[in-house]
C-alpha positions in Angstrom: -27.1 3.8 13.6 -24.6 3.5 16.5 -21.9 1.4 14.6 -18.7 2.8 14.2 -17.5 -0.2 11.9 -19.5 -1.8 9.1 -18.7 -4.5 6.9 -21.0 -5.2 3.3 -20.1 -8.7 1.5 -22.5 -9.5 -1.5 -21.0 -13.2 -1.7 -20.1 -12.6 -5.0 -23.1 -11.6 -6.3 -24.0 -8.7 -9.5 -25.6 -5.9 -7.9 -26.4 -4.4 -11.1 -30.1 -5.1 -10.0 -29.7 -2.2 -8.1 -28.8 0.5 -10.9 -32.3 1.9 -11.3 -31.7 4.3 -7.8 -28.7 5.2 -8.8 -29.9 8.4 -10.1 -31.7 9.1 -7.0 -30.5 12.7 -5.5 -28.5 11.8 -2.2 -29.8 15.3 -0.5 -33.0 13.7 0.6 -31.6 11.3 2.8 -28.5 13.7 3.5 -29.7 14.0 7.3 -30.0 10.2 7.9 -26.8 9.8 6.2 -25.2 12.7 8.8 -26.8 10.9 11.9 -24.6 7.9 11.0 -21.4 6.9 13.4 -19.7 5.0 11.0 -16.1 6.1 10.6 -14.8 2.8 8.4 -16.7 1.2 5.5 -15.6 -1.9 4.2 -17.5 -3.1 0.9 -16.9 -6.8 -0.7 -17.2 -9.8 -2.1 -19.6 -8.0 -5.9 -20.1 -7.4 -9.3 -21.0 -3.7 -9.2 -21.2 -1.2 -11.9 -19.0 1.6 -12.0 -22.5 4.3 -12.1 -23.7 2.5 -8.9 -20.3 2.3 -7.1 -20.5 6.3 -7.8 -23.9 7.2 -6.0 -22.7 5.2 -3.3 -19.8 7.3 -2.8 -21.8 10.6 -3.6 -24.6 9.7 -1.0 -21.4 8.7 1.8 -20.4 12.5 1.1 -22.6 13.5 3.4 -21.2 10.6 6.1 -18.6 11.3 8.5 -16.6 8.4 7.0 -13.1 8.3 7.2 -11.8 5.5 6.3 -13.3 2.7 2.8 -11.8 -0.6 1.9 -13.1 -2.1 -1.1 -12.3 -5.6 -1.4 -12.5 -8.0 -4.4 -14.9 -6.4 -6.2 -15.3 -6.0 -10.1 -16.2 -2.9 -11.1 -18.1 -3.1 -14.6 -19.0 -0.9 -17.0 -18.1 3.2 -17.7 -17.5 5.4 -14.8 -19.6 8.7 -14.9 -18.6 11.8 -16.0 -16.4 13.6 -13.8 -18.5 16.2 -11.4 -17.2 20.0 -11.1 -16.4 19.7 -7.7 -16.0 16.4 -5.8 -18.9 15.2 -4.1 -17.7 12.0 -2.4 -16.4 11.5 1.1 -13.3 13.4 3.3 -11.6 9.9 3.7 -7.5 9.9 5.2 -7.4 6.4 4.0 -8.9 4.3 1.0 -7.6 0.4 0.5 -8.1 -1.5 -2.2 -7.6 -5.5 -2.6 -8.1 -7.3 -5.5 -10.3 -4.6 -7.4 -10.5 -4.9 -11.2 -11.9 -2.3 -13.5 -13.2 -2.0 -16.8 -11.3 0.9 -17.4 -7.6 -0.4 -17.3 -5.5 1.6 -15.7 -6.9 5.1 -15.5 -9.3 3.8 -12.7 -7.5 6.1 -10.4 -7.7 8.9 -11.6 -11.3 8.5 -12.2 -12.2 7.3 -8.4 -10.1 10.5 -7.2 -12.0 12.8 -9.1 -15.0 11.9 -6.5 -13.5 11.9 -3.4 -12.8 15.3 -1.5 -9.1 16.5 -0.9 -7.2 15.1 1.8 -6.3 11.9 1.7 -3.1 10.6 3.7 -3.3 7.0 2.7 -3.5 5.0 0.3 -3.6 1.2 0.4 -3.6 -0.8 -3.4 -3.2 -4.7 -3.1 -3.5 -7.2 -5.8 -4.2 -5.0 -8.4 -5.2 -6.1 -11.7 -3.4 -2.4 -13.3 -1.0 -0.2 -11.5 0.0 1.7 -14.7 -1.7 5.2 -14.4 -2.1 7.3 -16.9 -0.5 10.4 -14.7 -2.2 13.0 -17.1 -5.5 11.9 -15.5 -4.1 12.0 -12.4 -4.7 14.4 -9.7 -1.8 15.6 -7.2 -2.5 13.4 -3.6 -1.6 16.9 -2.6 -1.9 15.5 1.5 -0.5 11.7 1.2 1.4 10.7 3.1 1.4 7.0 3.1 1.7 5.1 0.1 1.3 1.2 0.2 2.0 -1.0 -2.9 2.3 -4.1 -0.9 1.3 -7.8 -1.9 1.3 -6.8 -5.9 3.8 -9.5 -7.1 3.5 -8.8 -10.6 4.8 -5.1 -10.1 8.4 -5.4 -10.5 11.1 -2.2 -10.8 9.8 -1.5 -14.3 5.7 -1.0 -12.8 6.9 0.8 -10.3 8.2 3.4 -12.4 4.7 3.4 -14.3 3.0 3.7 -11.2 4.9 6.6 -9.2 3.5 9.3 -11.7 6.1 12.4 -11.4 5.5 14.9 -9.3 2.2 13.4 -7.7 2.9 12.6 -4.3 4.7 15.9 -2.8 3.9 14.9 0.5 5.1 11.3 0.7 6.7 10.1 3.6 5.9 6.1 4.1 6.5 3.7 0.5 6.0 0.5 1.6 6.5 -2.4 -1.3 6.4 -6.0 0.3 5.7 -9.3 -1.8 5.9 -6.2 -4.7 7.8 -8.0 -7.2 11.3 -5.5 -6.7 14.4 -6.5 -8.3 17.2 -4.5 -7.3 17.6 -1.8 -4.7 19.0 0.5 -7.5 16.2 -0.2 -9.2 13.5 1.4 -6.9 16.1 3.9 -6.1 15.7 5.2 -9.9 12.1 4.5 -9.8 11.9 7.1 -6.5 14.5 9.5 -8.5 11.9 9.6 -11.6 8.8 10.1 -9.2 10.9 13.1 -7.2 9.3 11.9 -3.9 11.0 11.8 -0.6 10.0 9.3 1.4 11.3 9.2 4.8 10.7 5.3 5.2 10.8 2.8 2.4 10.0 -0.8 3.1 10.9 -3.9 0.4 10.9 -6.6 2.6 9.6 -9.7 1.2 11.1 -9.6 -2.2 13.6 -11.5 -3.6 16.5 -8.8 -4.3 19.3 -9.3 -6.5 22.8 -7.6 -5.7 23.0 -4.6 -8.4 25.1 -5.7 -11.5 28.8 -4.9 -12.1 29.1 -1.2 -13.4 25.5 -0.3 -13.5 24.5 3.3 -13.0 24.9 4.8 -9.4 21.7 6.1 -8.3 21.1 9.0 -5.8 18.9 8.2 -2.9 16.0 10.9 -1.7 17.8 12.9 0.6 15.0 12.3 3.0 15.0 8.4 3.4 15.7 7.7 6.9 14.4 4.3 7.3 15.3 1.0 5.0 13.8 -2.5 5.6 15.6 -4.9 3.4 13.9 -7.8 5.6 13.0 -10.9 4.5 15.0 -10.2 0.6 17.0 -13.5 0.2 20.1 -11.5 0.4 23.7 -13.6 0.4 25.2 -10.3 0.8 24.7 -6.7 2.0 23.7 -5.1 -1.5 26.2 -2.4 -3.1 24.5 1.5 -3.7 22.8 1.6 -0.6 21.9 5.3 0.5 25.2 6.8 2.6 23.7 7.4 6.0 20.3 5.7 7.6 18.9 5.8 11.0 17.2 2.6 10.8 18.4 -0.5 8.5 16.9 -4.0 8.6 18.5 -6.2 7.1 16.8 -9.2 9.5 16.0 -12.8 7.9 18.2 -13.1 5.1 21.0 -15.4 4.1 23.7 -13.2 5.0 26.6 -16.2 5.6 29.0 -13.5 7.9 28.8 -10.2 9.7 28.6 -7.8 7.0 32.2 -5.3 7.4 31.7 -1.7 8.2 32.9 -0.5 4.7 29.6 -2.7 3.2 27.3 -0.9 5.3 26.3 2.8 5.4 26.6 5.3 8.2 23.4 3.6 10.3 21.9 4.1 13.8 19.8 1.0 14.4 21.0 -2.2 12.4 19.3 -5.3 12.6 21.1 -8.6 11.8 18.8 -11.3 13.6 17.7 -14.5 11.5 21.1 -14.5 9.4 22.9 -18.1 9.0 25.7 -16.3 11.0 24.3 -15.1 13.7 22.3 -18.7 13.8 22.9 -21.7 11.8 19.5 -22.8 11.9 18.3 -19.8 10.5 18.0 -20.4 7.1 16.7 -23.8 7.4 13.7 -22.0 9.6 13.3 -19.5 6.7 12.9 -22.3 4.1 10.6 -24.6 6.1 9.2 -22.8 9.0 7.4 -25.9 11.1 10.7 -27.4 10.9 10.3 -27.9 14.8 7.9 -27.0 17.6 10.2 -23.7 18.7 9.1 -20.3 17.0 12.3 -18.8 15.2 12.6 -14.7 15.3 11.4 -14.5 11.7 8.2 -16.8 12.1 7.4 -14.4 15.8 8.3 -11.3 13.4 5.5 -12.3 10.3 3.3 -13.0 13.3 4.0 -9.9 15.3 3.2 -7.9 12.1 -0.1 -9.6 12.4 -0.9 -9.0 15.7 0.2 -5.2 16.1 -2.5 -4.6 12.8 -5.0 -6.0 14.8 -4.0 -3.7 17.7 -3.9 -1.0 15.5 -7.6 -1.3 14.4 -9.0 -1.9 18.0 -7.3 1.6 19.0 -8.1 3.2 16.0 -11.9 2.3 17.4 -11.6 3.3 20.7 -10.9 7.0 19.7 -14.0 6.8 17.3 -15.9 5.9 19.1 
């Protein structure tokens, strides 16, 4: 009852055992369901039909939840029809990892149609579709953070699919790691087709190419701010890039020399550390890095990341609690 945290794994189990109180009205244990602390759900580890999936979110409308990970679940089956108003929870941020539906793509669309407006982030990892059908799809009217990260398969091309136009008026954080991108130009149309204006873009972790010779020039959101081209295998700084920046990363690549000031745009904060030019042992570190007993800027930067999530949760508990 006291918990702000809780943590459900079925072990991989079916939990379609459970179907037959699925149609049980939620109002009669509405005031039980109020008395609970909980603030972050984190639900795992099943084979749960899409009908029981739904009462559990219609019975946590009544919770003061705030934040729901699902994690490797599959979802089976037909999801209900959609109710006149939503009758799901007032979460700020839903994460999935490695959730598979029966029904494709237009999952999201579906699951939004149960959760109350207001949602400022949005977490999708490993997913087995990103390709929404954006007529289905509602506008995230208040998100704000949008992360595609660890979805290798994606590529330029899904991303396109997945940024339906005009459906994210509010974004200000795109972050795209270990997303499969391609080209800088490419996201750069993807973003164009979307219309969004994100302030902060991060594709670190991929394995960019340099645009081709002649291809078309793309227009950058006027409102990007922040780039993080960290961690991209780059030889060289990549031509197209947006005019002016406040913040560009450009840490851990394979850049041979110090980029010249006409390769670069009009930034505030650069960040060159882990290139073979600054240190010649840097991209022996990035291929192999147990190479020696000494932890090299890019291994303490993947392990910072860690450590400042962590951080991140604990505080997020404290003011719960």
């Amino acid at each position: 009852m006291v918990a702000v945290e809780v943590e459900i794994s079925a072990g991989g189990r079916s939990l379609e055992q459970f179907l037959k109180g699925a149609d049980t009205n939620p109002k009669q244990y509405a005031d039980t369901i109020k008395a609970l602390r909980v603030r972050r759900l984190k639900l795992g580890a099943a084979q749960v039909p899409a009908q029981l999936l739904v009462a559990v979110l219609r019975a946590l409308g009544y919770s003061r939840l705030k934040e729901l990970t699902l994690e490797d679940l599959e979802v089976t089956g037909p999801t209900p029809p959609t109710p006149l108003e939503a009758a799901g929870p007032a979460l700020t941020t839903l994460s999935l990892r490695n959730v598979s539906w029966t029904t494709g793509g237009a999952w999201l669309g579906e699951l939004q149609q149960w959760l109350k407006p207001g949602l400022r982030v949005l977490n999708i990892a490993q997913a087995h579709s990103l390709a929404f059908p954006c007529a289905g799809l509602s506008t995230f009217e208040a998100l704000t953070t949008l992360d595609l990260s660890d979805n290798p398969s994606l590529g330029d091309s899904g991303l396109m699919a997945a940024l339906c136009p005009n459906k994210f008026p509010a974004l200000q954080y795109l972050a795209l790691r270990n997303a499969g991108m391609e080209t800088p130009s490419g996201v750069c149309a993807a973003l164009a087709a979307a219309r969004v204006q994100p302030q902060s873009l991060d594709l670190s972790h991929n394995s960019l190419r340099v645009t081709a010779p002649g291809a078309t020039r793309c227009v950058w959101p006027s409102a990007l701010r922040s780039l993080n081209l960290s961690f991209a295998g780059l030889e060289q700084v990549p031509k197209g890039l947006p005019p002016k920046l406040s913040v560009l990363d450009l840490s851990c690549n394979k850049l041979s020399r110090e980029p010249r000031r006409d390769e670069l745009p009009e930034v505030n904060d650069l960040t060159l550390d882990g290139n073979p030019f600054l240190d010649p042992g840097a991209l022996q570190h990035q291929n192999d890095p147990m190479i020696s007993g000494v932890v090299p800027a890019c291994a303490r930067s993947a392990l910072t990341m860690g450590v400042s999530g962590a951080l991140a949760l604990l505080q997020g508990a404290r003011g719960f609690a």
